[in-house]
N, C-alpha and C positions, 0 to 999 in steps of 0.2 A: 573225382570231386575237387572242385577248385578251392584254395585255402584264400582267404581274406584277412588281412592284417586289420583292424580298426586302430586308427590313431585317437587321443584323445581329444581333436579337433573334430573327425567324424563324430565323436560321442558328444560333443559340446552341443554341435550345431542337430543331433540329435534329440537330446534337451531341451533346446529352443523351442525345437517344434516339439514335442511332448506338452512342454508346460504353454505354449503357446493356444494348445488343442483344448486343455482342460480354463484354459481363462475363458476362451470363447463360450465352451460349454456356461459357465458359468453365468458369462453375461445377457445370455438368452434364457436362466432361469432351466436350463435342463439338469444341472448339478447345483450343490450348493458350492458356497468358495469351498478352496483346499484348505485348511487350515495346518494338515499333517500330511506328512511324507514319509514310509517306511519302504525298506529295499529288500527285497527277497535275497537269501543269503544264497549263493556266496553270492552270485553275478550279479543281483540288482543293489547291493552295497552304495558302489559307487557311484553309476545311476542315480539312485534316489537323491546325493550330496551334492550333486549335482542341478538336481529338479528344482528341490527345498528352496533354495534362497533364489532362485526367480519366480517359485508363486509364493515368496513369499510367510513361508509356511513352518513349522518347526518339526524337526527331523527328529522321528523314532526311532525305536526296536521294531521289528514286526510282532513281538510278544506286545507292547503294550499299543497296536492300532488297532481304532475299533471303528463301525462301520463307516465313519466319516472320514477315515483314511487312506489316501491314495497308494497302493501299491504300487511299487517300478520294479521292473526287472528289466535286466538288458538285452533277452533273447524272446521273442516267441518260434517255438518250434513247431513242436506236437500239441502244447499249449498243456501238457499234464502239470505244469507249476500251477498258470493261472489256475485252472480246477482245484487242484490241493488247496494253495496258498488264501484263494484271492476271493470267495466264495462269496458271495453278496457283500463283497467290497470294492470302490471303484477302485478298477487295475490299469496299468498301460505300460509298453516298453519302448525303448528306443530302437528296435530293429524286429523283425521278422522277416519270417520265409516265406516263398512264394506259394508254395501250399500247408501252410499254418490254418489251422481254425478259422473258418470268417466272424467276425462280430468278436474278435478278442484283438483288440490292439490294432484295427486298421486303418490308424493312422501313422503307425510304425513307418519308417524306412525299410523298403524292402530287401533284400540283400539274399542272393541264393551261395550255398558252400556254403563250406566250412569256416566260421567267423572264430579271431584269433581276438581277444580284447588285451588294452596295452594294461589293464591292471591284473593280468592273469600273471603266476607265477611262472618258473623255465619249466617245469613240468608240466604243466596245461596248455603250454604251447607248441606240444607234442600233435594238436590240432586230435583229430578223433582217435588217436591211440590212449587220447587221456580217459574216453570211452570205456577202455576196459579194462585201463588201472581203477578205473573205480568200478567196476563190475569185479575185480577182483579184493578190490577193499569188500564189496557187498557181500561178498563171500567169505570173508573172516581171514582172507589169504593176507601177505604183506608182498605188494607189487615188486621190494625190493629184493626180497633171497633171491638167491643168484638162478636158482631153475626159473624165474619171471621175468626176469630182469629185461629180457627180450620178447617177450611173448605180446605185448601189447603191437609188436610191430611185427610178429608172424602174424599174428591174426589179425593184421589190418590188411600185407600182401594177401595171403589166403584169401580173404573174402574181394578182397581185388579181383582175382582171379576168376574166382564162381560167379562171381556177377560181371563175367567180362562180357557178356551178350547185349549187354546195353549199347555197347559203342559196336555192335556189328547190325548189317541192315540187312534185312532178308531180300528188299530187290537185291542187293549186289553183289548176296550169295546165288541169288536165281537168275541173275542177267545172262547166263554165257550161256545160249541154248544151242542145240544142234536143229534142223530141218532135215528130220525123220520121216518116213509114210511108214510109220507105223502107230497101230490104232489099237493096238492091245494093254492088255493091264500091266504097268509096270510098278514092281513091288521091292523095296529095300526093307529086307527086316533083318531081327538082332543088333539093332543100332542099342548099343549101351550109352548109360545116360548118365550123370549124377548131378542133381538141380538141389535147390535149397528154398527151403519151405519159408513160404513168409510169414505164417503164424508163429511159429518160434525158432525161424534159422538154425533148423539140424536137416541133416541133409534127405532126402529120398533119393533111391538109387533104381537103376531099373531098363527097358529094351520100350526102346519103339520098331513099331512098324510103318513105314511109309508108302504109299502109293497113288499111282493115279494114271488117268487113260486120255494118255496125249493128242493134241489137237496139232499131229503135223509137229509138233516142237517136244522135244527134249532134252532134261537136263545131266549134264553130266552126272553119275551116284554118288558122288565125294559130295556132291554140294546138297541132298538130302540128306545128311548124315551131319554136314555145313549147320543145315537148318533146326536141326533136331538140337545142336549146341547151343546155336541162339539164341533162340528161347530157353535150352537147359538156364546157361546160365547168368539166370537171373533169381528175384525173390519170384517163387511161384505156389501155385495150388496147381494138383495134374490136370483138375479139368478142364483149367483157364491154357494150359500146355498146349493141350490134344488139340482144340482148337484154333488154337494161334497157328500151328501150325499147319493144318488140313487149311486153313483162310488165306496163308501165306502162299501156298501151291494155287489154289483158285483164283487169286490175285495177279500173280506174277508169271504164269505159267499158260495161263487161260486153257487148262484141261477140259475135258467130258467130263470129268469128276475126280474127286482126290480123296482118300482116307487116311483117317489115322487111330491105331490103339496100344495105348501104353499102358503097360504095367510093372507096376514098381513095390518096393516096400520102403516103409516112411518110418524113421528112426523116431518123429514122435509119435509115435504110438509105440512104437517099439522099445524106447527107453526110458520110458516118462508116461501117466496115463493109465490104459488097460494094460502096456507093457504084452504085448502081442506081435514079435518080431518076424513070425513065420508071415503074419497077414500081406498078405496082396491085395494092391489095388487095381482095376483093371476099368479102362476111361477109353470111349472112340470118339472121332469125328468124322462121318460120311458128308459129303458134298456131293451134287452135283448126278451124275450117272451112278456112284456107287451107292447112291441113297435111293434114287428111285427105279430106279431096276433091279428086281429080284434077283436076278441074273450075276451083275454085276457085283452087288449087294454080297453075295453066298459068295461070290470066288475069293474077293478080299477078305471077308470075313475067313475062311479054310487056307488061305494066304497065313493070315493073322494068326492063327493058332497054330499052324505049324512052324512059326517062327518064333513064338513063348513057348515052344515044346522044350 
C-alpha cells in the first residue's frame, strides 16, 4: 500500500472545493446556507477550521451541531464515521477513497493509500501501524510496555506477508507450460495452505487438491501449488478460494476440465463463536470434463479423498 503525505496546501485547496460544493448547493436551493461548521474529532478538527471561515459560518463542537450543521471530516474510508457521527446531518470531507461508500462525500478529492495528514501527531504517522496501536488502546492494553512497543510493526510485516497474493498474477504463475500428448487426469494434492479470513482476519488453515486434463499443455506442479498461494494469500472466504482457483486452470491452461476441493479449519469458528476447532470445512470446484462426465467427475473426486486422507 502506497503511503501519501498530505501537505497543508493539499488540505487548503481541498477546502476550497468542499466549501465551494456546499455554496453551490445552496444557491440552487438544494440546502439551506451553512451557518455552522463542526469537525469530527480527531481528523475532521482541522478540516472543519478550515471550511468555517470560507462559508462563512461559525465554528462548533460536534456536541453542540444540530441538524443544520455541516459535518467535516478529513478522510472518507469505509464511511462508518459518516454513519455514526453524521446521521441526518449535512456531512462532507476533503478526501476519500476510491472504493469508499457512493453518495457520502463524492465530491471529495480522491486519493487511494495510506493518507498521512500534516496535522497528525509523530505517532500517527507511523501511517497504518497507528491502526493497531489503537486497536490495542481498544483493548485496554498501553501500546507503550515494552512487550508492544513493537508489535504494531510485526503485525503490519505479518499481514504483509499473508496477503502477498495480491501482487502475484496467476497468468504468470501458469505461463511456462510444457507440450505434452498426454490426456489423462493430472492431480496435485496435499498442497497445505494458510489464508486469512476476511470476515475477521484470523487465519483458516488447511490442503488443497488440484487437478485437471490437459489439452496437449502442461504445467509444471510447483506452479499448482504457485497458485494454490495466490489466492491463499489474500483476505478470503474458502468458497470464493476453490473457485478462483479451478477459473485460473480453465483460464490460463485451456484444459478438458479442472477441479478443486479444499478443506480446511477456520480459527473463527474455532476461537470465537460456537468455538468448534475440530470442524472442517470442505469446498470443490469442477470445470469443464470433471463436471460433466461421470467418469471423470468420480476419478477426481476418489483423487480428492485420498488426498484429505
Amino acid at each position: 500500500m502506497t503511503t501519501t503525505t498530505i501537505t497543508y496546501r493539499d488540505a487548503e485547496d481541498a477546502a476550497i472545493r468542499l466549501a465551494a460544493r456546499w455554496r453551490d448547493l445552496a444557491q440552487v436551493g438544494q440546502v439551506d446556507g451553512v451557518r455552522q461548521v463542526a469537525g469530527v474529532p480527531r481528523g475532521g478538527l482541522v478540516p472543519a477550521a478550515m471550511v468555517a471561515p470560507l462559508l462563512s459560518a461559525r465554528l462548533v463542537s460536534i456536541e453542540d451541531a444540530d441538524e443544520h450543521t455541516l459535518i467535516v471530516d478529513d478522510l472518507i474510508d469505509s464511511g462508518a464515521t459518516a454513519r455514526r457521527v453524521a446521521a441526518e446531518r449535512p456531512f462532507d470531507a476533503l478526501f476519500r477513497k476510491p472504493n469508499s461508500p457512493p453518495l457520502v462525500a463524492m465530491g471529495a478529492v480522491e486519493r487511494d493509500g495510506w493518507l498521512v495528514f500534516p496535522w497528525e501527531n509523530d505517532s500517527e504517522k507511523a501511517g497504518p501501524e497507528d491502526a493497531v496501536v489503537r486497536l490495542l488502546e481498544h483493548m485496554g492494553e498501553d501500546p507503550n510496555r515494552e512487550g508492544l512497543l513493537a508489535t504494531p510493526g510485526r503485525v503490519l510485516r505479518a499481514f504483509t506477508e499473508m496477503t502477498a497474493g495480491y501482487a502475484q498474477d496467476p497468468a504468470a504463475i501458469l505461463s511456462t507450460v510444457f507440450d505434452e500428448r498426454h490426456d489423462q487426469m493430472v492431480v496435485l494434492d496435499g498442497i497445505e495452505f494458510t489464508s486469512t479470513c476476511e470476515h475477521h482476519l484470523l487465519p483458516f488453515v488447511g490442503t488443497a487438491v488440484v487437478g485437471y486434463v490437459p489439452r496437449q499443455r502442461v504445467v509444471g506442479l510447483s506452479k499448482l501449488a504457485r497458485l494454490v498461494e495466490c489466492y491463499a494469500r489474500r483476505l478470503q472466504v474458502q468458497e470464493r478460494m476453490t473457485e478462483q482457483i479451478a477459473s485460473a486452470l480453465m483460464e490460463h491452461l485451456n484444459p478438458e476440465g479442472a477441479g478443486v476441493v479444499i478443506r480446511a479449519h477456520h480459527s473463527c469458528m474455532g476461537c470465537r463463536g460456537v468455538r468448534k476447532p475440530s470442524a472442517r470445512m470442505t469446498t470443490s470446484a469442477l470445470h469443464g470434463i470433471m463436471r460433466h462426465s461421470g467418469e471423470a467427475r468420480a476419478e477426481f473426486l476418489a483423487f480428492a479423498r485420498n488426498g484429505h486422507s
